[in-house]
N, CA, C and O atoms as a MOPAC input file, in Angstrom:
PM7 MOZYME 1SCF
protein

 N    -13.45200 1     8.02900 1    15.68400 1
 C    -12.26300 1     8.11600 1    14.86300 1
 C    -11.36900 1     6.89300 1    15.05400 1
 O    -10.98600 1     6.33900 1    14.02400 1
 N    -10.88300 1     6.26800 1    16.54000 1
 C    -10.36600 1     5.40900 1    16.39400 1
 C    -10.95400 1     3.84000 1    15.34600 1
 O    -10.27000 1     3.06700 1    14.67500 1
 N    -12.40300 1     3.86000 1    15.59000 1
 C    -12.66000 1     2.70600 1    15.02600 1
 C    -12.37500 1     2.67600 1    13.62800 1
 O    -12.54400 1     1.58500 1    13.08400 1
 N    -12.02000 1     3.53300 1    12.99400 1
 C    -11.85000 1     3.54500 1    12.05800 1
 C     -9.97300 1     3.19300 1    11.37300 1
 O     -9.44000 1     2.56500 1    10.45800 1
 N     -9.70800 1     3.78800 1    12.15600 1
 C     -8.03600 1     3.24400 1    11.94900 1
 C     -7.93100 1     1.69600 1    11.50700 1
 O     -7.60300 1     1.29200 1    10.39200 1
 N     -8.22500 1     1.04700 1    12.44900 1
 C     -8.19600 1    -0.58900 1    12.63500 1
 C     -8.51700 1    -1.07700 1    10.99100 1
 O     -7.72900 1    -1.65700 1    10.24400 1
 N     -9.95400 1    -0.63900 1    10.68200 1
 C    -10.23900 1    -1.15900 1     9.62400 1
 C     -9.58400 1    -0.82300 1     8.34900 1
 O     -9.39700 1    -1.59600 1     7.40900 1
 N     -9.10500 1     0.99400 1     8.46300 1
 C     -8.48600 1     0.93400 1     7.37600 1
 C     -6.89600 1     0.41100 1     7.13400 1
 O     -6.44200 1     0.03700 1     6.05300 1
 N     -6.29900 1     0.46800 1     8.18600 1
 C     -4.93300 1    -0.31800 1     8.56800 1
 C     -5.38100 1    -2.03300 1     8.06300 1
 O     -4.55400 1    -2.51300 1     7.28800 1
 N     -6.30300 1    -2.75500 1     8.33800 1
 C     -6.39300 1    -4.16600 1     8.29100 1
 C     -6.79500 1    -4.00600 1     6.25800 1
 O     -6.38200 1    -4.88200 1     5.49800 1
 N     -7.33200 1    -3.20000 1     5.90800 1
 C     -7.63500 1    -3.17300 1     4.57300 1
 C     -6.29500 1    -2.98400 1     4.00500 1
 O     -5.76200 1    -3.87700 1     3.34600 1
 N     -5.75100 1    -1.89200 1     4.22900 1
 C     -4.08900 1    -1.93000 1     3.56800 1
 C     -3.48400 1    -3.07400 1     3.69800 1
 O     -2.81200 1    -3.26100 1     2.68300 1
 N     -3.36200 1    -4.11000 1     4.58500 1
 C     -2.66800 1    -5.03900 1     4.70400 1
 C     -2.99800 1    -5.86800 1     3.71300 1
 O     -2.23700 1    -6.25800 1     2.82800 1
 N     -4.51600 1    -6.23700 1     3.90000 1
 C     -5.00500 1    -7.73800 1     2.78700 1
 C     -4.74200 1    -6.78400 1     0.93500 1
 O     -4.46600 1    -7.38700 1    -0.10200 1
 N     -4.94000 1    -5.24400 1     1.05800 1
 C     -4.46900 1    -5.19600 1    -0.56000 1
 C     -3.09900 1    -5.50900 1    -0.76300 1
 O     -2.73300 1    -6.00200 1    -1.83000 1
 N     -2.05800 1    -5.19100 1     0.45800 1
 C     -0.71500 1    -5.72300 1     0.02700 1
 C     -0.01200 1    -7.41300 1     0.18900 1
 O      1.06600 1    -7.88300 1    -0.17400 1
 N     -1.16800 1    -7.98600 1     0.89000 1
 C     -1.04700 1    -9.60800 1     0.22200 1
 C     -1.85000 1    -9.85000 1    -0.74700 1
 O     -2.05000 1   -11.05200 1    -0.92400 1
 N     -2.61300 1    -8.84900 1    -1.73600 1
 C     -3.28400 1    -9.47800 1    -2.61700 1
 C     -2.30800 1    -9.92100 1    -3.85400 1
 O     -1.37800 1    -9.18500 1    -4.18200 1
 N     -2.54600 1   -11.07700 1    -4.47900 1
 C     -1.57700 1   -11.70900 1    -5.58200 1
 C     -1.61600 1   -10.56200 1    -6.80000 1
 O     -0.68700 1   -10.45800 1    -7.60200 1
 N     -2.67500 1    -9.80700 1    -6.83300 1
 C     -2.44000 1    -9.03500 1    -8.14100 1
 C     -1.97300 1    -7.83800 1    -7.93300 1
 O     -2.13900 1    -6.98400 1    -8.80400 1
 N     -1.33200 1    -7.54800 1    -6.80200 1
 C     -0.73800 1    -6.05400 1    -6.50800 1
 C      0.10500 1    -6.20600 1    -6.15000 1
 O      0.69700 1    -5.13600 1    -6.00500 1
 N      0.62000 1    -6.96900 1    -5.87300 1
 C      2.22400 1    -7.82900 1    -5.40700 1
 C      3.26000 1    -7.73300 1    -6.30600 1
 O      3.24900 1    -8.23700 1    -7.42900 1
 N      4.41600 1    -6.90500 1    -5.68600 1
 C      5.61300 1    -7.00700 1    -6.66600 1
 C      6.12800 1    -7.94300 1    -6.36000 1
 O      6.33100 1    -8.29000 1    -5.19600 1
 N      6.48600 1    -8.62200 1    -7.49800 1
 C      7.32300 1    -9.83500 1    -7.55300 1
 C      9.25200 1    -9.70800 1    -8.13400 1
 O     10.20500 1   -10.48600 1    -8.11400 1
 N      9.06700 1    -8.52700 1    -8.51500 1
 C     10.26000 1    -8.11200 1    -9.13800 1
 C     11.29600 1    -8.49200 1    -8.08800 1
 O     10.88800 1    -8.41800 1    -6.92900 1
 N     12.53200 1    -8.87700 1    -8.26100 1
 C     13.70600 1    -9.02200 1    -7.25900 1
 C     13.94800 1   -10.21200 1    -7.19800 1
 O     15.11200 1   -10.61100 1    -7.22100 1
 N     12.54500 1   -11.32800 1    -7.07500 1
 C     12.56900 1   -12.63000 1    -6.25300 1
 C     12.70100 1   -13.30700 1    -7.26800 1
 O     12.68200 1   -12.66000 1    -8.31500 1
 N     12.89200 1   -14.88800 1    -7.38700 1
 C     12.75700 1   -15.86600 1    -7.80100 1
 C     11.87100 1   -16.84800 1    -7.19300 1
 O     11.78000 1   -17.04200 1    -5.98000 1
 N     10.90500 1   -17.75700 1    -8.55400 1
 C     10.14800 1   -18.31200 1    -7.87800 1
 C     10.40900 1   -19.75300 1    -8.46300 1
 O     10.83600 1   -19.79500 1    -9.61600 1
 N     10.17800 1   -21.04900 1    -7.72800 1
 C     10.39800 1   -22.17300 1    -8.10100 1
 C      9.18500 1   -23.16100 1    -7.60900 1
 O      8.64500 1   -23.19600 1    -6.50400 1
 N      8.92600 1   -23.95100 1    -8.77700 1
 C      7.68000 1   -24.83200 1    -8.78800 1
 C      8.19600 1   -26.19800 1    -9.12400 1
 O      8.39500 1   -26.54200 1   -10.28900 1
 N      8.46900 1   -27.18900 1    -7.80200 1
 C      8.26800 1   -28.68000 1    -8.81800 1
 C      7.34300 1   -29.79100 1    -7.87200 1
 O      7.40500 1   -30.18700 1    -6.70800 1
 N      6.37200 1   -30.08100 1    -9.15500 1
 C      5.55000 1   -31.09500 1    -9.41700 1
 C      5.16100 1   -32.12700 1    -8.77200 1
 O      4.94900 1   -33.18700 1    -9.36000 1
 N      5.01900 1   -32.00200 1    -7.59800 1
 C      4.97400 1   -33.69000 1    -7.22900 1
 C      3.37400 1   -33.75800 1    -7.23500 1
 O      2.53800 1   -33.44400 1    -8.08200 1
 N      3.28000 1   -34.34800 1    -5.81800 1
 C      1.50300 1   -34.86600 1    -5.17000 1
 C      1.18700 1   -33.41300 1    -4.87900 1
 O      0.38500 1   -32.87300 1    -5.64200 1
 N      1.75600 1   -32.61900 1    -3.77300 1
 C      1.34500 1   -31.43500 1    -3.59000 1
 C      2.58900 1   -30.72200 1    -3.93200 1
 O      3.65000 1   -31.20800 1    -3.53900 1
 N      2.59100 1   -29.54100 1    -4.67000 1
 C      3.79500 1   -28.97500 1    -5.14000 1
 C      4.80900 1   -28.31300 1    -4.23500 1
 O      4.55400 1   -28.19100 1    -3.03700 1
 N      5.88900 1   -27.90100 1    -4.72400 1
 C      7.17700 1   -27.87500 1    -3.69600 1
 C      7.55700 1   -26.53400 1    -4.14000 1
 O      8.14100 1   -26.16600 1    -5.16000 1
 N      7.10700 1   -25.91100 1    -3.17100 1
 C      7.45700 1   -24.07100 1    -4.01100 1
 C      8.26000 1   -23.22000 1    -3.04200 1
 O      8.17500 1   -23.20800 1    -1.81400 1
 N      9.20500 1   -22.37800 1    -3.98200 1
 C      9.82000 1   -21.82000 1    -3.28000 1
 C      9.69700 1   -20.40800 1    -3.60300 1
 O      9.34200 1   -20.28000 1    -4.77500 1
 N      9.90400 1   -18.98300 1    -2.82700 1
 C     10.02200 1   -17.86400 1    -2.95900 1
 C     11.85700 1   -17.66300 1    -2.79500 1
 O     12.42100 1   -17.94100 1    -1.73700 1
 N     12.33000 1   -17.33800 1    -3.56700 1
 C     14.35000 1   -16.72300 1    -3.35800 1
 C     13.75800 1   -15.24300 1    -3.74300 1
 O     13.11000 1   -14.73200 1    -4.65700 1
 N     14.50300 1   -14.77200 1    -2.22700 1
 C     15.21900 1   -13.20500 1    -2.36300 1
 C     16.72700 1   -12.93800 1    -2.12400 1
 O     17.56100 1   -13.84300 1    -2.16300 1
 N     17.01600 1   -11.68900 1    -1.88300 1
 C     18.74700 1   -11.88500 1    -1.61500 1
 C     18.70800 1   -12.08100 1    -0.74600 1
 O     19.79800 1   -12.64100 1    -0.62800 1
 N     18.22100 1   -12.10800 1     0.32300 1
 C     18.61400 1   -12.64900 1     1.85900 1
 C     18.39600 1   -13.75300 1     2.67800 1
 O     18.62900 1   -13.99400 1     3.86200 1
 N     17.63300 1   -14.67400 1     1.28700 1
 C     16.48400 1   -16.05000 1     1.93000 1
 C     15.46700 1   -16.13400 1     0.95100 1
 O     15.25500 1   -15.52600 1    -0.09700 1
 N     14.66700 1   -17.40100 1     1.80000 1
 C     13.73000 1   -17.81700 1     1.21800 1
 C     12.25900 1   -17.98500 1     1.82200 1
 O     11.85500 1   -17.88300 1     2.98000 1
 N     11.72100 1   -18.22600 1     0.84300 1
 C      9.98700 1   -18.62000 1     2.00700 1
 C     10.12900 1   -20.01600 1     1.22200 1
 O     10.73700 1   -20.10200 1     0.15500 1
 N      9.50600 1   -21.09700 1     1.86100 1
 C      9.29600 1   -22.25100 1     1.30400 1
 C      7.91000 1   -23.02100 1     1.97200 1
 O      7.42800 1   -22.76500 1     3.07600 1
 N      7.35500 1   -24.15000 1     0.87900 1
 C      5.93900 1   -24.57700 1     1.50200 1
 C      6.84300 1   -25.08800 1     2.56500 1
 O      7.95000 1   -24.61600 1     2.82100 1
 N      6.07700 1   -26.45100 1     3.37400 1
 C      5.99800 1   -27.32500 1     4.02900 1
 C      6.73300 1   -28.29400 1     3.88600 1
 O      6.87000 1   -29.08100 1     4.82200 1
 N      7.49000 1   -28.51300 1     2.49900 1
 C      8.35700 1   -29.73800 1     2.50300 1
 C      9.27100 1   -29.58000 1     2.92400 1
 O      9.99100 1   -30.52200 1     3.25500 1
 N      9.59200 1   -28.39000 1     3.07300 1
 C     11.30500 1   -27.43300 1     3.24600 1
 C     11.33800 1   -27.83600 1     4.87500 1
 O     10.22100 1   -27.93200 1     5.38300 1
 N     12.44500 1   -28.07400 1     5.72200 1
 C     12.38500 1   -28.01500 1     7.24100 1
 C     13.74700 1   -26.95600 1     7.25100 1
 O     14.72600 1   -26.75800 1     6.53100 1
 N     13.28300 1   -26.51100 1     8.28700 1
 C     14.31400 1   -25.18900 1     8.71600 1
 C     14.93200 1   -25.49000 1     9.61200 1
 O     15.35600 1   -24.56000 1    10.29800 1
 N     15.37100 1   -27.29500 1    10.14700 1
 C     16.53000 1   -27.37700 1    11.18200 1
 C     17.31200 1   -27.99000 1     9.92700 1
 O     18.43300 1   -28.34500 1    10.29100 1
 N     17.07000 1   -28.24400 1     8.47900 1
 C     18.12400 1   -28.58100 1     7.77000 1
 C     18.52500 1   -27.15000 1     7.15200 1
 O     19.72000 1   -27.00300 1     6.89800 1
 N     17.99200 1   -26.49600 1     6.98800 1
 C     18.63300 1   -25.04600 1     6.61100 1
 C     19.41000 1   -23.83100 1     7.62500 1
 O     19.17500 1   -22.72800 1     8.11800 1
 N     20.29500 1   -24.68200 1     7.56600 1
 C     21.68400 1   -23.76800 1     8.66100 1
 C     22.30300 1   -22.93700 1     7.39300 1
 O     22.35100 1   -23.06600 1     6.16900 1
 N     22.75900 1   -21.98700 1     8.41300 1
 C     23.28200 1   -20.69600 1     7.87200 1
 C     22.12100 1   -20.20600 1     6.77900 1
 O     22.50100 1   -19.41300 1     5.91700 1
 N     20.87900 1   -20.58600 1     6.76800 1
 C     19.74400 1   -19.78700 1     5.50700 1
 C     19.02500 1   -19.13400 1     6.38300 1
 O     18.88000 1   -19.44200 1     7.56600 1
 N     18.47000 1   -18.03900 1     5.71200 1
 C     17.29900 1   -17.39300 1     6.35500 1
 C     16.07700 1   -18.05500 1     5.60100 1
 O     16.10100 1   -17.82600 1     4.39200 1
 N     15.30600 1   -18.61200 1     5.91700 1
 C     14.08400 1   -19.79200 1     5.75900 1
 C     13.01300 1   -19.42300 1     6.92600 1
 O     13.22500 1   -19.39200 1     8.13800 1
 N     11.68600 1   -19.12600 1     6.16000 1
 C     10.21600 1   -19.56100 1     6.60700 1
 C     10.13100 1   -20.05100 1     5.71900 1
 O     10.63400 1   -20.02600 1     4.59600 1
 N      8.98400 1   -20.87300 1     6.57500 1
 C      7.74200 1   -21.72500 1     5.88000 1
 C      6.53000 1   -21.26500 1     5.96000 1
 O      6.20400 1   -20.42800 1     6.80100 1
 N      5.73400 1   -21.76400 1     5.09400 1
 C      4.33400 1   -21.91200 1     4.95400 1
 C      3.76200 1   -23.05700 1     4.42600 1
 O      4.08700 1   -23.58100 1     3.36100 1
 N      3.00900 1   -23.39000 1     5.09900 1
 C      1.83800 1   -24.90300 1     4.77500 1
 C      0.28200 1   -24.86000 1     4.29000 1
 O     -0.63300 1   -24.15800 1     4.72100 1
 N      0.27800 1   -25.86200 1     3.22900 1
 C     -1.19900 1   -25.96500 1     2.89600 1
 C     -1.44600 1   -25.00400 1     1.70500 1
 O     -2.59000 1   -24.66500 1     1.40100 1
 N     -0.23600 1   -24.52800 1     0.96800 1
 C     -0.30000 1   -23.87700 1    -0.30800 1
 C     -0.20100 1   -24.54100 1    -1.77700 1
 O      0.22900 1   -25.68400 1    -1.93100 1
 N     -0.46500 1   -24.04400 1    -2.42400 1
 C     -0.49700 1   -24.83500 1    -3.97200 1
 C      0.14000 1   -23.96600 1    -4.93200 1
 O      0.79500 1   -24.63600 1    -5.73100 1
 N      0.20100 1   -22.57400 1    -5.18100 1
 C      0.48700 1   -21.61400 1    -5.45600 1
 C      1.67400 1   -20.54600 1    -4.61900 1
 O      1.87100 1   -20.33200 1    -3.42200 1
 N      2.25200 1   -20.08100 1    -5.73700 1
 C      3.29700 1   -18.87700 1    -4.84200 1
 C      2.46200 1   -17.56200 1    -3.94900 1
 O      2.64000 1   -17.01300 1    -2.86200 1
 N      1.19000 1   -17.38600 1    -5.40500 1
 C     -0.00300 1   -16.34500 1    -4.71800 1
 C     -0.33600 1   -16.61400 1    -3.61300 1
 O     -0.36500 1   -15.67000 1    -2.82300 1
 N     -0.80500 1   -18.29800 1    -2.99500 1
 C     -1.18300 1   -18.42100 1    -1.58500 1
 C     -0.42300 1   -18.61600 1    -0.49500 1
 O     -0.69300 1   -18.96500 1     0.65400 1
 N      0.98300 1   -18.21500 1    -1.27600 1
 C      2.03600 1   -18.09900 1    -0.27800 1
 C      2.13400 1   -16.83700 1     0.38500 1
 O      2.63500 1   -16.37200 1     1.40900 1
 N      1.28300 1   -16.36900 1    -0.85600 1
 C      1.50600 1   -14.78900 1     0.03300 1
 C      0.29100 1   -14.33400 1     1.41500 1
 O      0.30200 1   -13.20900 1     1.91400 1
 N     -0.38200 1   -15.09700 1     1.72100 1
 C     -1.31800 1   -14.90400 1     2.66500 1
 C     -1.04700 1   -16.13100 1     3.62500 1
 O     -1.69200 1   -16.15600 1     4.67300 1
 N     -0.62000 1   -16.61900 1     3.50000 1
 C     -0.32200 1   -17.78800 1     4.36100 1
 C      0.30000 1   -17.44000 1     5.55500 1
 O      0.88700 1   -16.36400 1     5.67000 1
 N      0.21600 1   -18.34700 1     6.55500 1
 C      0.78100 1   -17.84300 1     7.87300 1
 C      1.90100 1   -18.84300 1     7.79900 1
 O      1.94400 1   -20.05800 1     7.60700 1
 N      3.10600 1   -17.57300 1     8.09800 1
 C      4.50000 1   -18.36400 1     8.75700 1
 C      4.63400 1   -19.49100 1     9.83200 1
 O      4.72300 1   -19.19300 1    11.02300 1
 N      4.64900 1   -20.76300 1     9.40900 1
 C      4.88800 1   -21.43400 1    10.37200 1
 C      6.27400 1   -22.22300 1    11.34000 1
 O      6.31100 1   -23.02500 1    12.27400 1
 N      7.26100 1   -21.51600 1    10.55500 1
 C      8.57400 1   -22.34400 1    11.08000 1
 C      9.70500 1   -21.49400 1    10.34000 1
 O      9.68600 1   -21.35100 1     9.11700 1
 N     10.78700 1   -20.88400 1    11.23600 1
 C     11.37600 1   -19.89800 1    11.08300 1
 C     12.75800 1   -20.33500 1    11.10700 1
 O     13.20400 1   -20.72900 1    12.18500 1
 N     13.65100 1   -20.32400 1     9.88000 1
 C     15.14500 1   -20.54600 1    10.79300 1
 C     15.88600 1   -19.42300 1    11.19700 1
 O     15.61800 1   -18.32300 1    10.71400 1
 N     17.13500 1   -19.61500 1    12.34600 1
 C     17.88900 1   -18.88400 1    12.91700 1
 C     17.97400 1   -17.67800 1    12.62200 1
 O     17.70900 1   -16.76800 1    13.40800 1
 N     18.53000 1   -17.46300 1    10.91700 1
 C     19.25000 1   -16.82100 1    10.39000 1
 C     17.77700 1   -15.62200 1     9.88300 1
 O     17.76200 1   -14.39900 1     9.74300 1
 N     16.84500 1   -16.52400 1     9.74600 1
 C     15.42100 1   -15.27700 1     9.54000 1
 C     14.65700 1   -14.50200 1    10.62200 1
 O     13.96200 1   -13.49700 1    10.46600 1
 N     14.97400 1   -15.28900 1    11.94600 1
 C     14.67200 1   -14.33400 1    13.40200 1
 C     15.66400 1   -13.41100 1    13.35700 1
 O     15.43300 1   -12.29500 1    13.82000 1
 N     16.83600 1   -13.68500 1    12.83900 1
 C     17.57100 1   -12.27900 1    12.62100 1
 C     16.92700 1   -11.21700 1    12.17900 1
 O     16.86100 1   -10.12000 1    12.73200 1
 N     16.32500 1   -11.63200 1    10.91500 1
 C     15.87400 1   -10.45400 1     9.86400 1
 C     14.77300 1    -9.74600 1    10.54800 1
 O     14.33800 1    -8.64200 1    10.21900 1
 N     14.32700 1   -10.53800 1    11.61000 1
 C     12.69200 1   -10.01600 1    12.07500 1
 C     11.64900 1   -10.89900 1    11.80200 1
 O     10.73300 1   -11.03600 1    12.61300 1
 N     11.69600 1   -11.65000 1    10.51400 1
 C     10.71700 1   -12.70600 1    10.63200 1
 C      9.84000 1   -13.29000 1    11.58200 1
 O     10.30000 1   -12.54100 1    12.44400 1
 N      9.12200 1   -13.84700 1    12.11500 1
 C      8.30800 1   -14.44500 1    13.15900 1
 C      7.16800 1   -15.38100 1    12.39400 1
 O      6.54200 1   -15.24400 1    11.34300 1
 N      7.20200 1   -16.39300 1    13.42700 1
 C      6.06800 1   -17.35100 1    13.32300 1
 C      4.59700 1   -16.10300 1    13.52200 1
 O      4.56800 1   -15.14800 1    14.29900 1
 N      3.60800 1   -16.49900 1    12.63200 1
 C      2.14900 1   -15.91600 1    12.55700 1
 C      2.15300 1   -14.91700 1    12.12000 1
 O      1.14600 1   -14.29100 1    12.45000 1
 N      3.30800 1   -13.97600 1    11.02200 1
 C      3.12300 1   -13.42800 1    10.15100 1
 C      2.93500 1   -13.84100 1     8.88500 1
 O      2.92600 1   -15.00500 1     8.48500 1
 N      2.74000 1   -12.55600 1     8.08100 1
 C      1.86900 1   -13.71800 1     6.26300 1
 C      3.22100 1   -14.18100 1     5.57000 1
 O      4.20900 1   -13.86500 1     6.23100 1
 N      3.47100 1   -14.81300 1     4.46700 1
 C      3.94600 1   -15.27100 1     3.59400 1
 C      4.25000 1   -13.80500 1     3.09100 1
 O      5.45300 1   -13.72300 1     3.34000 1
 N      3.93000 1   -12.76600 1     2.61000 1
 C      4.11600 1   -11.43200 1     2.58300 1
 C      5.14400 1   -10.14600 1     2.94900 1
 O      5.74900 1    -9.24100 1     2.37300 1
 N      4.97300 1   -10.57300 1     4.01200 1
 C      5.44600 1    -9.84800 1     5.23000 1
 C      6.95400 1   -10.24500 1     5.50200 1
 O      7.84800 1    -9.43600 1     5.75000 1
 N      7.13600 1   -12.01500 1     5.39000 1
 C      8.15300 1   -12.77700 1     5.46000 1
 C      9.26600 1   -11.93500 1     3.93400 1
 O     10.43400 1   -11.55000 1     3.99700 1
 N      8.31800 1   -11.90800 1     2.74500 1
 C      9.17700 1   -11.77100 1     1.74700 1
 C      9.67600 1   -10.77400 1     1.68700 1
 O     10.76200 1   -10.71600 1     1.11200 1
 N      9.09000 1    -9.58200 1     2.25700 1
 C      9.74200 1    -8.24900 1     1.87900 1
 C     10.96900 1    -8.38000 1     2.68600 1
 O     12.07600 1    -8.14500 1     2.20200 1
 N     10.80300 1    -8.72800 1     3.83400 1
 C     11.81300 1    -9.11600 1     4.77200 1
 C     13.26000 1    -9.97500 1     3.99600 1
 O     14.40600 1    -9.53000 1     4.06200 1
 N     12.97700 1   -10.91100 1     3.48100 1
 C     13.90900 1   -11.39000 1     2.44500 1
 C     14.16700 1   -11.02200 1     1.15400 1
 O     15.05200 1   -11.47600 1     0.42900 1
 N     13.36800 1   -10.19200 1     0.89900 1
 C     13.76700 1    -9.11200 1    -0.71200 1
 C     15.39200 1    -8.74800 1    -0.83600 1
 O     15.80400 1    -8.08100 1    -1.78400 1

């Protein structure tokens, strides 16, 4: 019985980072153009942003990052890599998904 928990707990997780079951309602999303694109997730409490974003210039924001995305969808599986102040508040943490980060900032 236990082995079974794990797997179905780890299956719930990847359907709720999947891009096509994902509510997006609440957030705002922003796309601009460069070499590799510059995307942002806005909720009311913060943001998720790729890699261009640094979170020692975002004082007083609640800000993660995620790197190596092209899409908002692969933001949502992506691992948190850089957290500001104001989002360790919320609970946020480095090596959770892009996901996990947003509901947190919803």
């Amino acid at each position: 019985m236990k082995r079974l928990v794990l797997p179905t707990l780890l299956a719930s997780m990847s359907i709720f980072a999947d891009d096509t079951t994902f509510d997006w309602s609440g957030l705002e999303t922003s796309q601009i153009s460069l070499e590799a694109p510059l995307l942002i997730v806005k909720g009311s409490l913060g943001f998720l942003g790729c890699g261009y974003i640094n979170v020692d210039a975002c004082a007083n924001e609640a800000c993660a990052i995620v790197s190596g995305v092209n899409t908002h969808n692969d933001m949502l599986k992506a691992t948190i890599k850089a957290v500001s102040k104001d989002a360790t508040e919320l609970g946020i943490k480095v090596g959770m998904t892009g996901a996990e980060a947003i509901e947190l900032l919803r």
